[in-house]
N, CA and C of each residue as an Amber inpcrd file, in Angstrom:
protein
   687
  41.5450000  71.8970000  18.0170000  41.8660000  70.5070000  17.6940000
  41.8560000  70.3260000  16.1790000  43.1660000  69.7600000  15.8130000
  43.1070000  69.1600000  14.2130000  41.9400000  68.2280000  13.8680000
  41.6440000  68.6770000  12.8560000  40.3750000  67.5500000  12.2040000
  41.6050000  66.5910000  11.4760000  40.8210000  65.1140000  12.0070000
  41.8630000  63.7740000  11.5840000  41.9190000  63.5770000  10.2490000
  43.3390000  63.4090000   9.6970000  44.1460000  63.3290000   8.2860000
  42.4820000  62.1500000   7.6250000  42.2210000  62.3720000   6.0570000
  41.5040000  61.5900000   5.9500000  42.0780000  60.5380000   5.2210000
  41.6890000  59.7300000   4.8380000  42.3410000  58.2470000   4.6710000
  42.2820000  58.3480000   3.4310000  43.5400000  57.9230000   2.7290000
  43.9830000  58.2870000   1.3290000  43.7030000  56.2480000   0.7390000
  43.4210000  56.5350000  -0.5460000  43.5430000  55.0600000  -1.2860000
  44.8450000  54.2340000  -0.7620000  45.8570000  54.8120000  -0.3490000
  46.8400000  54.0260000  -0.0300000  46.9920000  53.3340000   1.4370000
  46.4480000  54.2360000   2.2840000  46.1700000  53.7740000   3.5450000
  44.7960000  52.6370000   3.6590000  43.8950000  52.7190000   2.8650000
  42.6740000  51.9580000   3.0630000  42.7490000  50.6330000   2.2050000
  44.0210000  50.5380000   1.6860000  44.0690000  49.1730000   0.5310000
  45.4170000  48.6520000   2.0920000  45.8650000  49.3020000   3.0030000
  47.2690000  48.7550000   3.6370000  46.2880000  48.3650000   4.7690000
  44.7240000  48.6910000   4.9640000  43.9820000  48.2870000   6.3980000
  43.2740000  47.4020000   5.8480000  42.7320000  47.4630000   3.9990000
  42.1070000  46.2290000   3.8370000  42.7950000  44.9860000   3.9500000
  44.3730000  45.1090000   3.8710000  45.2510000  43.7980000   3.1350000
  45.6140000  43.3250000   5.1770000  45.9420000  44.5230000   5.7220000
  45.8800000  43.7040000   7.2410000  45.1150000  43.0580000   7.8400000
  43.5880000  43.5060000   7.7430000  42.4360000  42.7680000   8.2160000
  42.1370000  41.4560000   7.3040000  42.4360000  41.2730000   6.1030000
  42.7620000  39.6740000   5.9640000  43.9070000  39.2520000   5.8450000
  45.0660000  39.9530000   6.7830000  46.4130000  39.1640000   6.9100000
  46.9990000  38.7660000   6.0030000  46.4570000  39.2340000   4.3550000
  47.4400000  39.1920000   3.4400000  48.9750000  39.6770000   3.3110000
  49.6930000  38.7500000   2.7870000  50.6630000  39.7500000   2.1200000
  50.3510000  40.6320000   0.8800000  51.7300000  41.3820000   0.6100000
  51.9810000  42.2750000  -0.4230000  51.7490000  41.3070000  -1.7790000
  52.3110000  40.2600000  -1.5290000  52.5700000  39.8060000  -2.5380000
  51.0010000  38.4060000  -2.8630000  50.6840000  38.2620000  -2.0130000
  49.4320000  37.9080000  -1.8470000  48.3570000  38.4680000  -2.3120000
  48.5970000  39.7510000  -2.3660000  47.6070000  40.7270000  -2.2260000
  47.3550000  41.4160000  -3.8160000  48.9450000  41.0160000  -4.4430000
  49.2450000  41.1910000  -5.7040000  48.4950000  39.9810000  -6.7810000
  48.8030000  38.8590000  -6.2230000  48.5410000  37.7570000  -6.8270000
  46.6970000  37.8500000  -6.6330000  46.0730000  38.3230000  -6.2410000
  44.8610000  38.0450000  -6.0860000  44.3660000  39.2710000  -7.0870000
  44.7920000  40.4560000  -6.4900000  44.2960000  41.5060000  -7.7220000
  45.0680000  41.8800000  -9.2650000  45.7830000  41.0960000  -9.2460000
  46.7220000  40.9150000 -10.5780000  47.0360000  42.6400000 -10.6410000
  47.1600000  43.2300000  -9.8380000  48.6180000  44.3090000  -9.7500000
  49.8710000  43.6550000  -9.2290000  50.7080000  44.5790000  -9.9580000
  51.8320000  43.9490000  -9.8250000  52.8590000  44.7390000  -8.1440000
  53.4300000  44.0210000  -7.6550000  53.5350000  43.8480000  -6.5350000
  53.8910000  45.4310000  -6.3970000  55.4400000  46.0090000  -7.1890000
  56.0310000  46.8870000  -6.6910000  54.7900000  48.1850000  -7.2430000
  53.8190000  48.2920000  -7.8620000  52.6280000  49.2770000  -8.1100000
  51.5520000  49.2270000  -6.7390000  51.7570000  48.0760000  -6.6330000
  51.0080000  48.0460000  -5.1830000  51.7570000  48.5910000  -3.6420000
  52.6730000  48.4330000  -3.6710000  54.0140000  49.2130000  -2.4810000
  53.8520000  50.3740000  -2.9740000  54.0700000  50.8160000  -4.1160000
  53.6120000  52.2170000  -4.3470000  52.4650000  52.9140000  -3.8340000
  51.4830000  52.5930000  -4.2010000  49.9610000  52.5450000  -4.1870000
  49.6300000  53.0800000  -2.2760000  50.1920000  51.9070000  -1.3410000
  49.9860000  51.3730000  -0.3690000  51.0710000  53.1970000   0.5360000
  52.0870000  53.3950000   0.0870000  53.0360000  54.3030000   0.4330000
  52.6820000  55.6640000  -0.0680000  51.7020000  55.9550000  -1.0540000
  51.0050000  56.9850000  -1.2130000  52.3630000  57.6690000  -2.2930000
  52.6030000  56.9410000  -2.9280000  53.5880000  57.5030000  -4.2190000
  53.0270000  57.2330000  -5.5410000  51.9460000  56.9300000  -5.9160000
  51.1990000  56.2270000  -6.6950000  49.7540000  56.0690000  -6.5980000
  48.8290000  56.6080000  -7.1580000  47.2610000  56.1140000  -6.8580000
  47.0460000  55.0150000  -8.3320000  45.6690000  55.1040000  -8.5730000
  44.8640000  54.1970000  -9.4430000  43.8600000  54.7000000  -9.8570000
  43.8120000  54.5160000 -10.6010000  42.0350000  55.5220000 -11.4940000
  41.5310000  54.8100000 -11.0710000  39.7850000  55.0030000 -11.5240000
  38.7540000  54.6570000 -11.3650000  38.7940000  53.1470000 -11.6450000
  38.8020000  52.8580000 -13.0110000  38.6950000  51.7480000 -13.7770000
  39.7010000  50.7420000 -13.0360000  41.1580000  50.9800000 -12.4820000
  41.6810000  50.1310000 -12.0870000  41.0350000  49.9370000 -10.6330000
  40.5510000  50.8770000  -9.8840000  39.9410000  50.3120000  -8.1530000
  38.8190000  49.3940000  -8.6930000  37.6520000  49.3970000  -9.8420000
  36.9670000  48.9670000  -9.9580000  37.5560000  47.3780000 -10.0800000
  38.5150000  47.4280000 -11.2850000  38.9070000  46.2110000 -11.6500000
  39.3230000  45.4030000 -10.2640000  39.7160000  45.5530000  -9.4960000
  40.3400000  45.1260000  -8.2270000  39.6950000  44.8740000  -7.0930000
  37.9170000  45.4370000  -7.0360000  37.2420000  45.4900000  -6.1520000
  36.7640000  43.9530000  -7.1000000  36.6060000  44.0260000  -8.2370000
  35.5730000  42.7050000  -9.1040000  36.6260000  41.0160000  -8.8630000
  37.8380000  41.2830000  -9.0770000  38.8940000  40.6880000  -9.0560000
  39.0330000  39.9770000  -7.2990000  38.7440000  41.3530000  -6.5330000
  38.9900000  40.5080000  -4.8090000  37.6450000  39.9820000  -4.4380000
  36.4850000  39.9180000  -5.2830000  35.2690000  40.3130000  -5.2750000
  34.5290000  40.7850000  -3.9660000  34.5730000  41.9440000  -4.1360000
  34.5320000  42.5280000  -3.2540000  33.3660000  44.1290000  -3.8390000
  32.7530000  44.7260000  -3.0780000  32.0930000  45.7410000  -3.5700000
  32.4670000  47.2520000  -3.5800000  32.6460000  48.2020000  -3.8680000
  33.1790000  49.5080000  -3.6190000  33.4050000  49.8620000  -2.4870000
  32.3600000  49.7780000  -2.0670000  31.8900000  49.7140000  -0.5050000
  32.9130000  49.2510000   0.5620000  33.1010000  48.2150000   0.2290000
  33.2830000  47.2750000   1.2730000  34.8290000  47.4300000   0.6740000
  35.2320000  47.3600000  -0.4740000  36.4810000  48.0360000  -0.6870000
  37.2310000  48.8750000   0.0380000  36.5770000  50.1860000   0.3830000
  37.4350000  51.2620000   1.2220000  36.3340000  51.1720000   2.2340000
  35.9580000  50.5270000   2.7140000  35.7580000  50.1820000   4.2430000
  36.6140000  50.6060000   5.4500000  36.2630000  51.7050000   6.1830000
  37.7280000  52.0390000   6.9570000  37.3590000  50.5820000   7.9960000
  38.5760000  50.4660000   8.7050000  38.1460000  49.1440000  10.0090000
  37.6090000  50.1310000  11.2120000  37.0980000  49.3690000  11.7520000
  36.1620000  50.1390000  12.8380000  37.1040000  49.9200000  14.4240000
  36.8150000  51.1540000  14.6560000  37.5280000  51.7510000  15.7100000
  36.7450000  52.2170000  17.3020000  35.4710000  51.8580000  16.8050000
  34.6900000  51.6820000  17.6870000  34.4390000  51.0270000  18.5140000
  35.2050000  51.3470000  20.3890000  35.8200000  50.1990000  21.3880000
  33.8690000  49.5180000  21.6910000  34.1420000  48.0670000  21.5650000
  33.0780000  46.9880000  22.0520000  32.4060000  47.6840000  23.4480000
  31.4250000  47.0760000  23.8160000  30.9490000  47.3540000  24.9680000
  31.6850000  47.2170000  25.8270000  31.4370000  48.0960000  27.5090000
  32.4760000  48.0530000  28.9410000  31.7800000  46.5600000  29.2050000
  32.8270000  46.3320000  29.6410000  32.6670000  44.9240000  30.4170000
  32.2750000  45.1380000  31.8140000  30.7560000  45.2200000  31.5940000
  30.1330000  45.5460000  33.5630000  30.3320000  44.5840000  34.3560000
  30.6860000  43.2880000  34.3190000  31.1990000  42.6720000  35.6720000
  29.9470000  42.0700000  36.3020000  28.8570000  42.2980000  35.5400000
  27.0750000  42.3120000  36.6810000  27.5790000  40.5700000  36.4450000
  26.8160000  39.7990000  37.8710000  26.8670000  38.7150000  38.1670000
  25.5510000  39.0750000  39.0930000  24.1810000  37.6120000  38.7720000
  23.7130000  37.7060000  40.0530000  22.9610000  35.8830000  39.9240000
  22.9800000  35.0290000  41.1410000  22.7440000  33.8360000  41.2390000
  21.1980000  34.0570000  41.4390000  20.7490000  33.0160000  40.3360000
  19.1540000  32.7440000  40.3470000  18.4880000  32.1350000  41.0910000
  18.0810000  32.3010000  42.4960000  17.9470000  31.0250000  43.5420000
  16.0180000  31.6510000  43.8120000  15.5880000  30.1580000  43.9390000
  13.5490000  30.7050000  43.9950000  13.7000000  31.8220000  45.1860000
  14.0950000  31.3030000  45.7170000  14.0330000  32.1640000  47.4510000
  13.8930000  33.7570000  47.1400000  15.1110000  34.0970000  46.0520000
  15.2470000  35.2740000  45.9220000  14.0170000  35.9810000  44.5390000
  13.6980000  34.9620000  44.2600000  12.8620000  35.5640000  43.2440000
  11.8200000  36.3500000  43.3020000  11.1090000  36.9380000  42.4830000
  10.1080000  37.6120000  42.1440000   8.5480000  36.9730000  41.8440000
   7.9930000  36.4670000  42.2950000   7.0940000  35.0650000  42.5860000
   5.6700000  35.8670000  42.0790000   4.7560000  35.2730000  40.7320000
   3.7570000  35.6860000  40.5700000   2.9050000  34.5310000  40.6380000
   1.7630000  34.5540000  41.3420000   0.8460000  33.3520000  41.7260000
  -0.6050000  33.6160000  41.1060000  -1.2860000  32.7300000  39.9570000
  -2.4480000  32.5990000  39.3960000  -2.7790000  31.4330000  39.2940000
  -4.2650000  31.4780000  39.2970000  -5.1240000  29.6160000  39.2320000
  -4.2460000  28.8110000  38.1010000  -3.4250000  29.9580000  36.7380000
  -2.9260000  28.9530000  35.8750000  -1.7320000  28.7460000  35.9290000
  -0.5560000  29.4870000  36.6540000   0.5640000  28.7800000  36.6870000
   1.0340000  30.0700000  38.0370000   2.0420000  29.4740000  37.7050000
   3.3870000  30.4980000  39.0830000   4.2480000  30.4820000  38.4320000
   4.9800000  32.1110000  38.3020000   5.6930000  32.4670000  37.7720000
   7.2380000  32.6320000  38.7300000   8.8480000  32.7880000  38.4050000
   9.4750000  32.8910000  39.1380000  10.1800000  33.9880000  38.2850000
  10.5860000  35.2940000  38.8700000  11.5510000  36.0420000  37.8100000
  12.6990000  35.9130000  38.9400000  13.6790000  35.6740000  38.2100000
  15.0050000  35.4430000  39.0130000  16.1240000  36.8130000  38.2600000
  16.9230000  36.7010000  39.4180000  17.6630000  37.6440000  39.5100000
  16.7390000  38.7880000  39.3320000  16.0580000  39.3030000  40.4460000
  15.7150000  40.1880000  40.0610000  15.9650000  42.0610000  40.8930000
  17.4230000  41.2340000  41.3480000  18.2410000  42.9620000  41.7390000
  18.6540000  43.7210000  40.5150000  18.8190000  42.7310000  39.2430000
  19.9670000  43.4820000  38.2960000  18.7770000  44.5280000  37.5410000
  18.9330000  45.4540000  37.7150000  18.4780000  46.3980000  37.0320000
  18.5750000  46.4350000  35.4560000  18.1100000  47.2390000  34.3760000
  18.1980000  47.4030000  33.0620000  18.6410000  46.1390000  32.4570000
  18.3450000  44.4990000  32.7790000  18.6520000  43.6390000  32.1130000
  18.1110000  43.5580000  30.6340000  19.0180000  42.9550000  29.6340000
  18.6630000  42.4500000  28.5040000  17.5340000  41.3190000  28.5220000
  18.1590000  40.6210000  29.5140000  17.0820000  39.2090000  29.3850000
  16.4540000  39.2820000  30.7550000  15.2080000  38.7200000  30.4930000
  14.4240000  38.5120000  31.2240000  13.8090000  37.0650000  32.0070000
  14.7290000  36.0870000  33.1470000  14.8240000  34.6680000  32.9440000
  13.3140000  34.5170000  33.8640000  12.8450000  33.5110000  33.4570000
  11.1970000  33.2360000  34.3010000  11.0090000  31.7240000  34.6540000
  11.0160000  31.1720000  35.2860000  10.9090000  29.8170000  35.7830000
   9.4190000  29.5930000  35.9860000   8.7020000  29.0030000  35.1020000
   7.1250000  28.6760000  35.0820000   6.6690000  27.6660000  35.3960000
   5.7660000  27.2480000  36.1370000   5.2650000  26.4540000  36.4290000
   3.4300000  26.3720000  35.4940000   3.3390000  25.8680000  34.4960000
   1.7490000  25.2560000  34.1740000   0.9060000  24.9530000  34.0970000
  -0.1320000  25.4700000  34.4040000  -1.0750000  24.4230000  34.6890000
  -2.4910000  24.5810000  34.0600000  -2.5860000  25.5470000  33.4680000
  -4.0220000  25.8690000  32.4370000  -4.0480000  24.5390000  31.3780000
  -5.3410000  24.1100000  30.8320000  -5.0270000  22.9850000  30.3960000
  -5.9250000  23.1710000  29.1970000  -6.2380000  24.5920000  28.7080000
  -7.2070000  24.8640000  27.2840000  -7.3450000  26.4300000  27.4260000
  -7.7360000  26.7060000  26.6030000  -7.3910000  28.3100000  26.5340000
  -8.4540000  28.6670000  27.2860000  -9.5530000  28.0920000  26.8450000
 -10.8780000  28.7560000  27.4880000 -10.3480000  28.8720000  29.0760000
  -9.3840000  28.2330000  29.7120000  -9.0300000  28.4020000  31.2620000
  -7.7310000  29.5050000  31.2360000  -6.6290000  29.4470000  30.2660000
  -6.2030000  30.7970000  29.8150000  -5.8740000  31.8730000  29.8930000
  -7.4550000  31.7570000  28.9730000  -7.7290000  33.2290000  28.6380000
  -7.4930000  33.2750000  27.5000000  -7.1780000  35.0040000  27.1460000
  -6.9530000  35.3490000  26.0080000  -5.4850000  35.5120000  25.5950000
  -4.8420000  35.1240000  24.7050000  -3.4900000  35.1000000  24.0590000
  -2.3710000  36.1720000  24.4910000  -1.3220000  35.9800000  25.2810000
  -1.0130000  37.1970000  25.4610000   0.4130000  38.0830000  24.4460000
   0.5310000  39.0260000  24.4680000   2.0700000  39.6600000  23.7040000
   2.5520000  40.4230000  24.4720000   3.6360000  40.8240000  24.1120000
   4.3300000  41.9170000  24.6180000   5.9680000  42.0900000  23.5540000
   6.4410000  42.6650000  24.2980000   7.4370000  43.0000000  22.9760000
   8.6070000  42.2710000  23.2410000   9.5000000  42.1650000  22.0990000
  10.3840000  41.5760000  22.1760000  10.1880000  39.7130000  21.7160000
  11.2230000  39.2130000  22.1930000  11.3380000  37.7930000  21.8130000
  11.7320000  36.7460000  22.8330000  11.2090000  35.4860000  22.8890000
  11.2340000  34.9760000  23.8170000  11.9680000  33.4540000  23.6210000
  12.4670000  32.6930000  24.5680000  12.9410000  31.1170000  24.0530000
  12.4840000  30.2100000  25.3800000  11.7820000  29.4670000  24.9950000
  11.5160000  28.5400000  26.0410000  11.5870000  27.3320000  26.2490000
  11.9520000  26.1740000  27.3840000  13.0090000  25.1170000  27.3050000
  11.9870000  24.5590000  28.3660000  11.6710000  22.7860000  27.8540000
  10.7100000  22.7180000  28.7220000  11.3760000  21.4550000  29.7090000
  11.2590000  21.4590000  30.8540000  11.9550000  20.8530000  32.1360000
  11.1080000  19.9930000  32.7070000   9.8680000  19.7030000  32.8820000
   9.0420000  18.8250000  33.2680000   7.9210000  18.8080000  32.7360000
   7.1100000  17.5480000  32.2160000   6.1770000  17.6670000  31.7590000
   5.7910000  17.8370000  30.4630000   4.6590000  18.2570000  29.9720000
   4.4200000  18.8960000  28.2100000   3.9830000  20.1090000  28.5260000
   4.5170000  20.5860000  27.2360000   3.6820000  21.7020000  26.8130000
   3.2420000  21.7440000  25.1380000   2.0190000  22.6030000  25.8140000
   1.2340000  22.6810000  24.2670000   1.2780000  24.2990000  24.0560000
   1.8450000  24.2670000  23.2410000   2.0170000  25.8090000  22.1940000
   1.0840000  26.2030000  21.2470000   0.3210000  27.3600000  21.6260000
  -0.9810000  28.1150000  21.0610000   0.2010000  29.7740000  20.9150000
  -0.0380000  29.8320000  19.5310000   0.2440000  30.8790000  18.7580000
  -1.0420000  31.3500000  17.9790000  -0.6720000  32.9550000  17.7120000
  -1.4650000  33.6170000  16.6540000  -1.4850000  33.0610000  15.1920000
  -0.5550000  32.2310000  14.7760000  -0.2610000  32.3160000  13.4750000
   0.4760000  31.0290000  13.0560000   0.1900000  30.3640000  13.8560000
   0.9000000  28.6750000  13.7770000  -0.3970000  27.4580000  14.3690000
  -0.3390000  26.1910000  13.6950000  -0.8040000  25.8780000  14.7390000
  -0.8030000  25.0620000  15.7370000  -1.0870000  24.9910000  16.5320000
  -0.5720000  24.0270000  17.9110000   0.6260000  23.1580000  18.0670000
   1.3850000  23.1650000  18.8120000   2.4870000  22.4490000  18.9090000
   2.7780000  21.2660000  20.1930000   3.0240000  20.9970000  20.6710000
   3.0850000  19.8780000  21.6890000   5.0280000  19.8620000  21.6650000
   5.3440000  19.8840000  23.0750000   6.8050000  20.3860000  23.0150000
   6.5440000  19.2710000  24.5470000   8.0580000  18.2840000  24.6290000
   8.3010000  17.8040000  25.1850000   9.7580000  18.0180000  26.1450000
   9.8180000  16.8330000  27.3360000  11.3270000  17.4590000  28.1350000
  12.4680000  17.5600000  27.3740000  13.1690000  18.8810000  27.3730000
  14.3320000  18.2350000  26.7220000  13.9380000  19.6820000  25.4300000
  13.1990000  19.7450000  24.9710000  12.2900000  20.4510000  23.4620000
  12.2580000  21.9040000  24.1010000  12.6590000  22.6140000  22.8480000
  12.1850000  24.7090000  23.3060000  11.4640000  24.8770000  22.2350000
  11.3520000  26.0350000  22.3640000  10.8750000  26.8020000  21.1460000
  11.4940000  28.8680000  21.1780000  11.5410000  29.4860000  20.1530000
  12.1800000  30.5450000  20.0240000  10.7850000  31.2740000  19.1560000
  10.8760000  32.1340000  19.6080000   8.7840000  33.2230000  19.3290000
   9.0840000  34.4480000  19.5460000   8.6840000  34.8980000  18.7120000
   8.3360000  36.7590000  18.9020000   7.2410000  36.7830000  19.5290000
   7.5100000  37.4520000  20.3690000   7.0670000  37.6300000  22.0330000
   5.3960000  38.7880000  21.3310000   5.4700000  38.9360000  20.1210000
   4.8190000  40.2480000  19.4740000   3.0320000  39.1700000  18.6960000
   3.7270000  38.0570000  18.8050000   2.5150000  37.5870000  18.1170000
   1.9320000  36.6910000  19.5060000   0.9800000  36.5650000  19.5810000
   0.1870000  36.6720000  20.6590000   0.2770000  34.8000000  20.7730000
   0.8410000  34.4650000  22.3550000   0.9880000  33.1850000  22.7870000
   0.2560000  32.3850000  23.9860000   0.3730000  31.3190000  23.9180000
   0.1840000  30.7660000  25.4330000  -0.0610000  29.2040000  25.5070000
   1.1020000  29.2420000  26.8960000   1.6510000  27.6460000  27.3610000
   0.3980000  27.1840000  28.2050000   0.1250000  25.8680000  27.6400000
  -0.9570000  25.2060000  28.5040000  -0.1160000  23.4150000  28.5250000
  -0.6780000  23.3250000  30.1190000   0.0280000  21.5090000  30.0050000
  -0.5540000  21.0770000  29.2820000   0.1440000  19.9820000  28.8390000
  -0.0820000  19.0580000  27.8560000  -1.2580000  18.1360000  28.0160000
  -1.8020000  17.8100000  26.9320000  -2.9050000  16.6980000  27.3980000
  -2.2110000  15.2590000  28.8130000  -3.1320000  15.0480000  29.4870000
  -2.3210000  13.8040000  30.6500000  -1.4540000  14.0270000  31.3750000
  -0.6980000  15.7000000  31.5120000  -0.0200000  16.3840000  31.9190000
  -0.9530000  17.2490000  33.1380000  -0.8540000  16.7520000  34.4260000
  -1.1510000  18.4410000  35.5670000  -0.5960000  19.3110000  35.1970000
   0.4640000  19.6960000  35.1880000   1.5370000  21.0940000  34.9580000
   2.5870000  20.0510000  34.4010000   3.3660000  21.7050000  34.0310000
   4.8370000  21.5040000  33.3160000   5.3600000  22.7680000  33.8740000
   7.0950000  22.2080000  33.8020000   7.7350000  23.3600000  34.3160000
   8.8930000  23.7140000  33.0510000   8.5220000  24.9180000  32.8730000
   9.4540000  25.8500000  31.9850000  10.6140000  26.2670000  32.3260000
  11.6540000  27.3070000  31.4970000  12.2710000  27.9700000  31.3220000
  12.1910000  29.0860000  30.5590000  11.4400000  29.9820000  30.8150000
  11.5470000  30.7930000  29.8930000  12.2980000  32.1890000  29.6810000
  13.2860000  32.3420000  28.9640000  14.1020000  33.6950000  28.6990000
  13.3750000  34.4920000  27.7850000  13.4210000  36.1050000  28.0890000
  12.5400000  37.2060000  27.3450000  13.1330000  38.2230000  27.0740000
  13.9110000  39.0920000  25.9970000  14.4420000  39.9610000  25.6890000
  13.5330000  40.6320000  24.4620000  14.1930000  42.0170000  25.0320000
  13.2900000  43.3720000  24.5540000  14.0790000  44.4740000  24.9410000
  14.2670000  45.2920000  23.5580000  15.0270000  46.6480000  24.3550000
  14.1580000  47.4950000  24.5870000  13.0630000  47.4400000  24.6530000
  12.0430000  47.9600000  25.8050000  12.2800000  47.9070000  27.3000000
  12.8310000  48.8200000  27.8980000  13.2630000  48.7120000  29.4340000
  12.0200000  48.2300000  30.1070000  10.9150000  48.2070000  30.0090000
   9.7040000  48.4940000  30.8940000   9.3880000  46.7130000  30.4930000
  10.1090000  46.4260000  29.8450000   9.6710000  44.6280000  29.7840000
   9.3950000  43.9130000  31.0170000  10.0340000  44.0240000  31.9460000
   9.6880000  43.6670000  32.9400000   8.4460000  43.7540000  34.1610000
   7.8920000  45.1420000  33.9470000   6.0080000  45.3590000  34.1290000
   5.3100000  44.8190000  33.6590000   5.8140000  44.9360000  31.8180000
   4.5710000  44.6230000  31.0930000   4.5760000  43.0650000  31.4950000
   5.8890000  42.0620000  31.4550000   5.1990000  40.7280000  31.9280000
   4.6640000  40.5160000  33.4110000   5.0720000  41.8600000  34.2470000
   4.4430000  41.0710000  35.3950000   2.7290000  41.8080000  35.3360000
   2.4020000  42.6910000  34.5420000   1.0800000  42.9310000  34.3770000
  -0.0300000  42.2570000  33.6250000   0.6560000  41.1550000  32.8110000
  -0.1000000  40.1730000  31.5240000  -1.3250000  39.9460000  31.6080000
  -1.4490000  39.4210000  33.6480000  -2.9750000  38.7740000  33.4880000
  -3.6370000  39.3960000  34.5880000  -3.1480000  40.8230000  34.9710000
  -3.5160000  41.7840000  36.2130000  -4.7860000  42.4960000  35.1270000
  -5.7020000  42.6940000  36.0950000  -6.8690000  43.5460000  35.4380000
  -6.4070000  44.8310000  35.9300000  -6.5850000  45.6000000  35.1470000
  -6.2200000  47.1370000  34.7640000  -6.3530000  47.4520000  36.2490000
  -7.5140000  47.4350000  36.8490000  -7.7390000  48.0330000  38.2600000
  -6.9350000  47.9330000  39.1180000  -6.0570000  46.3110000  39.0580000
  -5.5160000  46.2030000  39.9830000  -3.8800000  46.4650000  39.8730000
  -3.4290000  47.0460000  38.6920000  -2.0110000  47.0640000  38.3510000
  -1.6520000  47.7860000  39.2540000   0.0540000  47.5540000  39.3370000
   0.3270000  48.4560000  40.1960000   0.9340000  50.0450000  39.0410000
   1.2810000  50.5750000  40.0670000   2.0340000  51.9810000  39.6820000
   3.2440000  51.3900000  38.5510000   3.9830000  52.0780000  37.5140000
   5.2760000  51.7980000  37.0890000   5.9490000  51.9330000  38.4410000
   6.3200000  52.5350000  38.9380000   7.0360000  53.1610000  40.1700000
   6.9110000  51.9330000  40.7290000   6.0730000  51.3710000  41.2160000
   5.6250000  50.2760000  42.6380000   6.2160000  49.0770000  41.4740000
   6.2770000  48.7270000  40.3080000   6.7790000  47.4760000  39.5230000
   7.7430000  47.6040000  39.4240000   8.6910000  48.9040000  39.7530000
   9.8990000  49.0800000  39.5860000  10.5950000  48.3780000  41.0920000
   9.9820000  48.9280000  41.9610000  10.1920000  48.6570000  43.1590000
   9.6010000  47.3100000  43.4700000   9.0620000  46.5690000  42.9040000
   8.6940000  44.8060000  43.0530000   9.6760000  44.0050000  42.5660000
  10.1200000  44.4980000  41.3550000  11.0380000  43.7800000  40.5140000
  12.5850000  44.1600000  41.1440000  12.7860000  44.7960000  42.0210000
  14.1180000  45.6110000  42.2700000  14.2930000  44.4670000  43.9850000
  13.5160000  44.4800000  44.7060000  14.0480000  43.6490000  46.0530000
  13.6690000  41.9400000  45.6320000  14.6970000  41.3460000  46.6270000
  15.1110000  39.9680000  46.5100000  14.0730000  39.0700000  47.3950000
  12.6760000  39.7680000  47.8430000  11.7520000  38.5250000  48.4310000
  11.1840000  38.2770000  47.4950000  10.0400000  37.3230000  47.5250000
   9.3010000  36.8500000  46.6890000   7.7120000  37.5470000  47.1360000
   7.4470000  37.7630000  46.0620000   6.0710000  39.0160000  45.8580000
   4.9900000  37.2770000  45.1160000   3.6430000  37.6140000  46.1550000
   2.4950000  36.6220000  45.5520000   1.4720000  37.7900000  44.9740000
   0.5830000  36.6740000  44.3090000  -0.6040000  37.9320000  44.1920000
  -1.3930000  36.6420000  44.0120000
């Protein structure tokens, strides 16, 4: 197999001037070369020293770099087609004195996001616990009720219906109802290119003893009943 022709000054000034849909003469008027040096240039009958690419990179302002930039040829992601409807029935159901958790959709394997439908009801940390993390980043949208936002490194927030918030999932959090509030019900989305995101939240407030296997969380998170604990 031929190794591919490499891209000459004339070809990489004819992909810079297409990708902003300039003309020739456009293209002239902006770098004050003159049109028919630039058809030259562009046709590989003609190059440019140093001093003139420079002048022309300062002129389009533009950086060397980004000057002979080849365009990228690198096809976007396959379009996988994954579709799956979020209904409680089918969810992934975690049950504690402080809230109930819902992970929905939870046939699709290797997801980016992680959607959780929460229900609230701890009402001070000391009931809680201790702050939890895990990786990645999280956004949460609150649907009934208050919530009060306890971060590592902020302090307290009070978030109403209607109100989110967006958190690195890395600094250590936790939703408690709001004062005058029983519970509140969340939304919360969780992304991490950590595949195993999905254990680590369903292990958050499991005592070590009782976790399950990776294997057995793989297989909790993979069928469409709803799992209590």
């Amino acid at each position: 197999m031929n190794p591919a022709p490499q891209p000459t000054i004339g070809s990489l000034l004819r992909a810079l001037r297409a990708r902003n849909r300039w003309t020739l003469k456009q293209m002239s008027t902006r770098s004050g070369i003159p049109l028919s040096t630039l058809s030259k240039v562009e046709h590989d009958r003609l190059t440019l020293t140093y001093d003139k690419l420079q002048l022309l990179s300062q002129r389009l302002n533009m950086t060397m770099s980004e000057l002979f930039a080849e365009p990228n040829d690198t096809p976007g992601p396959a379009v996988t087609a994954r579709r799956s409807i979020g209904r409680l029935d089918d969810a992934v159901r975690v049950n504690t004195p402080n809230y109930d958790y819902y992970y929905l959709c939870p046939e699709l394997r290797h997801k980016r996001m992680i959607p959780v439908l929460a229900r609230v009801r701890a009402k001070s940390l000391e009931q809680f616990g201790d702050l939890v993390h895990h990786s990645g980043e999280e956004y949460t949208y609150v649907l009934e009720g208050k919530v009060a936002l306890h971060t590592e490194f902020y302090d307290p927030v009070l978030l109403e219906v209607g109100e989110s918030v967006y958190i690195d999932s890395n600094m250590g959090h936790a939703y408690l109802a709001g004062e005058g509030c029983d519970e509140a019900l969340v939304l919360c989305v969780c992304s991490s290119a950590d595949e195993s995101l999905v254990e680590s939240l369903l292990n958050m407030h499991v005592p070590a003893t009782e976790r399950p296997s990776p294997d057995a969380a793989r297989a909790k998170t993979g069928t469409p009943r709803a799992a209590q604990r």
